[in-house]
C-alpha positions as CSV (number, residue, x, y, z in Angstrom):
1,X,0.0,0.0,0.0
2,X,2.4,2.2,0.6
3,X,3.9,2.2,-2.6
4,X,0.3,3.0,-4.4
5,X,0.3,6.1,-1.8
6,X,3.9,6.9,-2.9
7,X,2.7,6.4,-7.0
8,X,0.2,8.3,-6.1
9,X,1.8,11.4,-4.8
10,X,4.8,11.2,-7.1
11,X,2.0,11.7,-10.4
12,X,0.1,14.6,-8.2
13,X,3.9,16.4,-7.3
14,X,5.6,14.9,-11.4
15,X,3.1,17.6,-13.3
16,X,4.1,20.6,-11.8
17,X,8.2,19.4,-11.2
18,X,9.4,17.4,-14.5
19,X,7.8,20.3,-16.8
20,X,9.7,22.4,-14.5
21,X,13.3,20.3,-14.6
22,X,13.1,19.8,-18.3
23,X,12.9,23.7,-18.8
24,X,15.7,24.0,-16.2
25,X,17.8,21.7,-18.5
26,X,16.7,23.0,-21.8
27,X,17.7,26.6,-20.4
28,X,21.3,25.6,-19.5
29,X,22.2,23.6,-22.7
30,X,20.8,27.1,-24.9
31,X,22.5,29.4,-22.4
32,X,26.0,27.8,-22.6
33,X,25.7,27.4,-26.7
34,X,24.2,30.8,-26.6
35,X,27.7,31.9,-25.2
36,X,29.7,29.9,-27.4
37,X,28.0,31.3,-30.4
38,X,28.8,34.7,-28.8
39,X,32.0,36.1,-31.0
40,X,33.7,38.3,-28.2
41,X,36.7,36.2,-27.0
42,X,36.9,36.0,-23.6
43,X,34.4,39.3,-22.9
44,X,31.7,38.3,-19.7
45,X,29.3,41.1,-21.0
46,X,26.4,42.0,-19.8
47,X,24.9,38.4,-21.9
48,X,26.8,36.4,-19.5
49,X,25.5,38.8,-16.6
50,X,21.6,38.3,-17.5
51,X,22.5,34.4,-18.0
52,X,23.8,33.8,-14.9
53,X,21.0,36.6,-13.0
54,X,18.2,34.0,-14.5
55,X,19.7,30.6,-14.0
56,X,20.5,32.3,-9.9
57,X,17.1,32.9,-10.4
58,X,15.4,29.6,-11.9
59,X,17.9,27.8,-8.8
60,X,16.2,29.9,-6.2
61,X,12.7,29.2,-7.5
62,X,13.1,25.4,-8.1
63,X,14.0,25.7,-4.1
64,X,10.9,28.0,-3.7
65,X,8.8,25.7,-5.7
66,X,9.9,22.4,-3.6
67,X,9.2,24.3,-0.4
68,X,5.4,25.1,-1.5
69,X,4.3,21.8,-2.8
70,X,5.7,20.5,-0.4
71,X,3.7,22.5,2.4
72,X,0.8,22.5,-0.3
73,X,0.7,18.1,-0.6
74,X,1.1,17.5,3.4
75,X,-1.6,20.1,4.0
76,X,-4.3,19.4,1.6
77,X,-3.9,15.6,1.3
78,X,-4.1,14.8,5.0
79,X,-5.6,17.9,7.1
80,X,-8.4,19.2,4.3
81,X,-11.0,17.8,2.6
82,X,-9.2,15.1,1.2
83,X,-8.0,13.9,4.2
84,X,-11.2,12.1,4.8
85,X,-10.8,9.8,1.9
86,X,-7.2,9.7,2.7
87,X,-8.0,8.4,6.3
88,X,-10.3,6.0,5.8
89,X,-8.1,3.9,3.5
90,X,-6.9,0.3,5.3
91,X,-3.7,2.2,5.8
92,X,-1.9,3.6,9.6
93,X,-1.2,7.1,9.6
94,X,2.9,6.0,9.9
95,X,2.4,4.7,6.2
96,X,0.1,7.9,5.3
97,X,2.9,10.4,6.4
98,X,5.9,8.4,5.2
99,X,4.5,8.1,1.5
100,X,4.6,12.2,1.8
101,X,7.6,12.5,3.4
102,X,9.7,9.8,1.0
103,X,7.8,11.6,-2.2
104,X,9.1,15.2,-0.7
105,X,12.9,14.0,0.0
106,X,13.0,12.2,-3.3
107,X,12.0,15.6,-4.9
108,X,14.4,17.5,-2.9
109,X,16.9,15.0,-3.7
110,X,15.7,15.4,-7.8
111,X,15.8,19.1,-7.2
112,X,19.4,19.1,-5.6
113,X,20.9,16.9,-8.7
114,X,19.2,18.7,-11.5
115,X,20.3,22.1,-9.9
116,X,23.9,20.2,-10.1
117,X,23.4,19.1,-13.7
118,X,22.4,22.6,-15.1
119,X,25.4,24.0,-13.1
120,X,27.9,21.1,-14.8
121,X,26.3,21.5,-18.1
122,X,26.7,25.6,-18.4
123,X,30.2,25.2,-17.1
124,X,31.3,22.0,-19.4
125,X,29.6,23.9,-22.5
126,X,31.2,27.4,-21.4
127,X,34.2,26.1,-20.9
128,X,35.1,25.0,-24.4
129,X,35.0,28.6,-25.0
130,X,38.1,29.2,-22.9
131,X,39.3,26.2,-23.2
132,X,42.7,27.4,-24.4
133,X,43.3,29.2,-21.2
134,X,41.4,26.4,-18.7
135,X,42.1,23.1,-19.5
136,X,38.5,21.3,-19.2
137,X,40.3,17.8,-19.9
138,X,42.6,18.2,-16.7
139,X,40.1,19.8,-14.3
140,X,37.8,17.0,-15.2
141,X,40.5,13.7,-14.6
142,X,41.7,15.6,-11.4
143,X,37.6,16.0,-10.0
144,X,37.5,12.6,-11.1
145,X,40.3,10.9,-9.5
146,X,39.8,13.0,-6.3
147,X,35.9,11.8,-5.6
148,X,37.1,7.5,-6.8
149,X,39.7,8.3,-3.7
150,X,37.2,9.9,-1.3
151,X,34.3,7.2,-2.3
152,X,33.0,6.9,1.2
153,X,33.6,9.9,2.2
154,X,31.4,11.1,-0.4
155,X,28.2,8.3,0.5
156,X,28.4,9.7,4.2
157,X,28.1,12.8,3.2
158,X,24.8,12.1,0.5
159,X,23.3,10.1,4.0
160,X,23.9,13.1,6.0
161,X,22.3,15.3,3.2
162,X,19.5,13.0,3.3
163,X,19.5,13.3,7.5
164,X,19.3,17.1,6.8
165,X,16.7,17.1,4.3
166,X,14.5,14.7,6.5
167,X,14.6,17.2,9.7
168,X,13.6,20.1,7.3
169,X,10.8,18.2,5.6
170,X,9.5,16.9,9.3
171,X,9.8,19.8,10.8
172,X,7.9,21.9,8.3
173,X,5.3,18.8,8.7
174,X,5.1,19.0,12.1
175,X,4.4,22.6,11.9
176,X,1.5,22.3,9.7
177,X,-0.2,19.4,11.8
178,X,0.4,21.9,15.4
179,X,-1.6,24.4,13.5
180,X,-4.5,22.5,12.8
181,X,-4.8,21.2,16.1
182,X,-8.2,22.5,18.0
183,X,-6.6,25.1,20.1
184,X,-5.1,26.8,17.2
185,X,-7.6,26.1,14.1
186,X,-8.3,29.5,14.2
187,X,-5.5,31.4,13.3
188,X,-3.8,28.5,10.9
189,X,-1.1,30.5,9.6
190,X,0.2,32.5,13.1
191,X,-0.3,29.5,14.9
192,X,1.9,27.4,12.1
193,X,4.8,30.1,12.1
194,X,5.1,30.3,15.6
195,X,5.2,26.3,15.9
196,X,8.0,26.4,12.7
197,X,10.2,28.9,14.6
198,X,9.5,27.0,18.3
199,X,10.4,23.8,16.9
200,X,13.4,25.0,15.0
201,X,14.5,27.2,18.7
202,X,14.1,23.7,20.1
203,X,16.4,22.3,17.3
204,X,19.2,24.4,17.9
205,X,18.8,24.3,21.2
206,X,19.5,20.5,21.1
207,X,22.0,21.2,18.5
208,X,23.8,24.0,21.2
209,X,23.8,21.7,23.9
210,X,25.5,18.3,21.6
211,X,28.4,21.0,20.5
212,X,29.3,22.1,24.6
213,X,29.1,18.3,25.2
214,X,31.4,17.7,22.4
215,X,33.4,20.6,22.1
216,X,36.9,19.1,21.9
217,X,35.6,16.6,19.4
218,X,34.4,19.9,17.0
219,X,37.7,21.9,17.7
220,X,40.0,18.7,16.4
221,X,37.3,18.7,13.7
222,X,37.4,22.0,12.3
223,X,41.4,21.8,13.0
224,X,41.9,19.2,10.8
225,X,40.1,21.4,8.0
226,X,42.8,24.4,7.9
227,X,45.0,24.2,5.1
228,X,47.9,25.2,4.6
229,X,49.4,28.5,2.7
230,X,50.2,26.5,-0.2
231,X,46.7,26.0,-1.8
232,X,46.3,22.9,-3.1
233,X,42.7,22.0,-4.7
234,X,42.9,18.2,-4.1
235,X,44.2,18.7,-1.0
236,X,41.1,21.2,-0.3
237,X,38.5,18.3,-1.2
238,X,39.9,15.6,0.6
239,X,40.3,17.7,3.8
240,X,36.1,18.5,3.4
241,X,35.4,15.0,2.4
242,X,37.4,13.4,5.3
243,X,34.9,12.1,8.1
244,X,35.7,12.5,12.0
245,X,33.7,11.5,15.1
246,X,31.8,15.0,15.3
247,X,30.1,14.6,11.7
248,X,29.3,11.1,12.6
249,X,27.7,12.2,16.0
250,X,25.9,15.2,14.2
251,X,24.4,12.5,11.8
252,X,23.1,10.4,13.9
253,X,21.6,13.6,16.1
254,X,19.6,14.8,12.3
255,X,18.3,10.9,12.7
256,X,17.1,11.1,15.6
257,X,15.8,14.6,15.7
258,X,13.8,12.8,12.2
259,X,12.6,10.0,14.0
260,X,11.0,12.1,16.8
261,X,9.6,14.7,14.3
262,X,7.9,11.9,13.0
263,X,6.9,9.9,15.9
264,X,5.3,13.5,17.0
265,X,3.3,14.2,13.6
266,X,1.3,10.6,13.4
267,X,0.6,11.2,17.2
268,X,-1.2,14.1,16.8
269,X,-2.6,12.9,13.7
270,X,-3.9,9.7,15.6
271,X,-5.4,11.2,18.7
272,X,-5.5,15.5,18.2
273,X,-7.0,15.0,14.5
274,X,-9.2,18.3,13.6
275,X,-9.6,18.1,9.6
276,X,-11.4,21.2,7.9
């Protein structure tokens, strides 16, 4: 069942986000040709300027755009009018908040590695442009051979992306659901600011209080990330991509900050229900 509810929200959220992507991707491959078509060697004119202003401005509304429908899904599915069809399927509310939170982190997720593409593409396509003063072949085989050498590295940091993107879709959820609880139904929108900002104090306040308890652990951290005068861009990646016991700890806090944001939604959703 779960899947079906996960099908099912992935058509709803798929018409307004691949149009969206394959527009994102259309615009990048025109705007790099666009600029090698341009016959000023070298010149960043005001073409690049308003190229580089609109895809700033398609990244920031693909992020904008996730945000909404991601609000927009959790809210009118489950605490409107549709939640009464929604609820009365043979289904727990655990399965009926996971579908929307595993549909919203895969879209965050999609969004996060188009925005990557477009980026990669305009580059790659710009840089044959300049290609006799940056050589593309070289950058490419070092970017290569650094991220084969930092492999794990690299995973841990995609699960701790994933940690982060989980406590940021929860929380907003748990938001939502405080707001429509019968004490606050009146004033939905107050009432779900002031829970987004409470729970996010109480975040960082658990956050605070994890970096006093482990603040030798950080400091040897962050000490182990200074490099040295002599820049060295391999050396640069490795440093970020090298794992110590205070980004382990911090990953398994974002899982279990997750786990009780979401323990705390189907509770309310099982006993403080109030649907419109």
């Amino acid at each position: 069942m779960l899947g079906k509810l996960m099908k099912y929200e992935i058509k709803c959220c798929g018409r307004t986000f691949f149009p969206f992507y394959i527009f994102v991707l259309l615009f990048s491959i025109v705007a790099g040709l666009f600029v090698n078509f341009d016959t000023y060697e070298h010149d960043f004119s005001i073409i690049y300027l308003i190229g580089v202003l609109v895809a700033f401005a398609l990244f920031i509304a693909a992020i904008v755009l996730t945000i909404v429908i991601i609000v927009q899904r959790f809210n009118k599915s489950l605490l409107e009018d549709e939640g009464y069809l929604m609820f009365t399927l043979p289904v727990s509310e655990n399965s009926l908040v996971l579908s929307k939170y595993l549909t919203s982190l895969l879209f965050i997720i999609l969004t996060s590695i188009i925005g990557m593409v477009c980026m990669t593409l305009i580059l790659t396509i710009f840089g044959y442009k300049i290609s006799d003063v940056l050589d593309i072949k070289y950058g490419l085989e070092t970017l290569g051979s650094i991220f084969s050498n930092n492999i794990g590295g690299i995973i841990f940091y995609i699960i701790a992306s994933i940690a982060d993107y989980s406590v940021f879709i929860l929380t907003i959820y748990l938001a939502i659901t405080i707001c429509h609880l019968p004490a606050f139904s009146k004033h939905k929108v107050l009432s779900g600011l002031g829970a987004l900002i409470v729970i996010m104090i109480v975040e960082s306040g658990i956050n605070s209080i994890v970096d006093k308890i482990m603040g030798n652990i950080k400091v040897e951290s962050l000490n182990n990330m200074i490099i040295d005068s002599s820049f060295n861009f391999g050396s640069m990646i490795d440093l970020i991509l090298n794992i110590g016991s205070y980004e382990i700890i911090t990953l398994i806090l974002n899982i279990a900050i997750a786990v009780a944001l979401f323990f705390g939604i189907t509770t309310l959703l099982k006993k403080k229900l109030n649907l419109e």
